[in-house]
N, C-alpha and C positions, 0 to 999 in steps of 0.2 A: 303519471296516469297508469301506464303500465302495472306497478306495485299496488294499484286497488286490484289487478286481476291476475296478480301473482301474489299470493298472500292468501293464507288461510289462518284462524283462530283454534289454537289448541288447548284444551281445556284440561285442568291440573289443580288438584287438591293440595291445601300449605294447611294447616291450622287448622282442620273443620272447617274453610273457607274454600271455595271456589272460585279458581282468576283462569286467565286466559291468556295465553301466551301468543303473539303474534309473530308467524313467521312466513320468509318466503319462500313459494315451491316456487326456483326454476330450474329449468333444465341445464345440463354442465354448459353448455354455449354460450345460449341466450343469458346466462346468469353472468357468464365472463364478458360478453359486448355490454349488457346494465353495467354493470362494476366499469370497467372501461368504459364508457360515455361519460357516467358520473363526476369521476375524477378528473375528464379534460374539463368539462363545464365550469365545476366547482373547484377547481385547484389550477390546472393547467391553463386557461381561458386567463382565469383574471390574472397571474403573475405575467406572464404576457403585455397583459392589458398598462399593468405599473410597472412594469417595464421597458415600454415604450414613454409611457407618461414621463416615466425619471428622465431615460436618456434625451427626450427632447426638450425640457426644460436644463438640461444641461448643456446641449448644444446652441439652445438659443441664449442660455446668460453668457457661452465663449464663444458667442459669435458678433456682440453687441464688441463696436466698437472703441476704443477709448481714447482720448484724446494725446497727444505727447506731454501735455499738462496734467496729470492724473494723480492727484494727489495717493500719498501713502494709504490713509482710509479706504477711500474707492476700490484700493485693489483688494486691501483685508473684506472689505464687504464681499465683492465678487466671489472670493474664495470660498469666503461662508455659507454662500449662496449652494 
């Protein structure tokens, strides 16, 4: 929401046409806290997120446990898992 009211339209001739270049005006601070929220949301947030995912589907298939009878298969599966 913010970037609708940081952002202005700069107007620029190419070809006898007229486009408009969108950019943001922020101040050096507020522009480095944007840029840094951004990136934990969008980057740092969700590996986090599949990162706990992984390791507990990891913990929970070596935590299940097996019989003293367990076939050779069973343990290749587990592994693959």
């Amino acid at each position: 929401m913010s970037m609708f009211f940081n952002s202005e339209a700069i107007e620029f001739q190419f070809k006898n046409k007229t486009y408009y270049d969108c950019r943001e005006t922020w101040d050096e601070t507020d522009g480095k806290i944007y840029t840094i929220m951004l990136f934990i949301i969008t980057f740092v947030l969700p590996i986090k997120i599949i990162f706990f995912v992984y390791i507990s589907m990891i913990c929970a298939v070596y935590k299940r446990k097996l019989n003293g009878n367990v076939s050779l298969n069973l343990k290749k599966q587990k592994i693959q898992v």
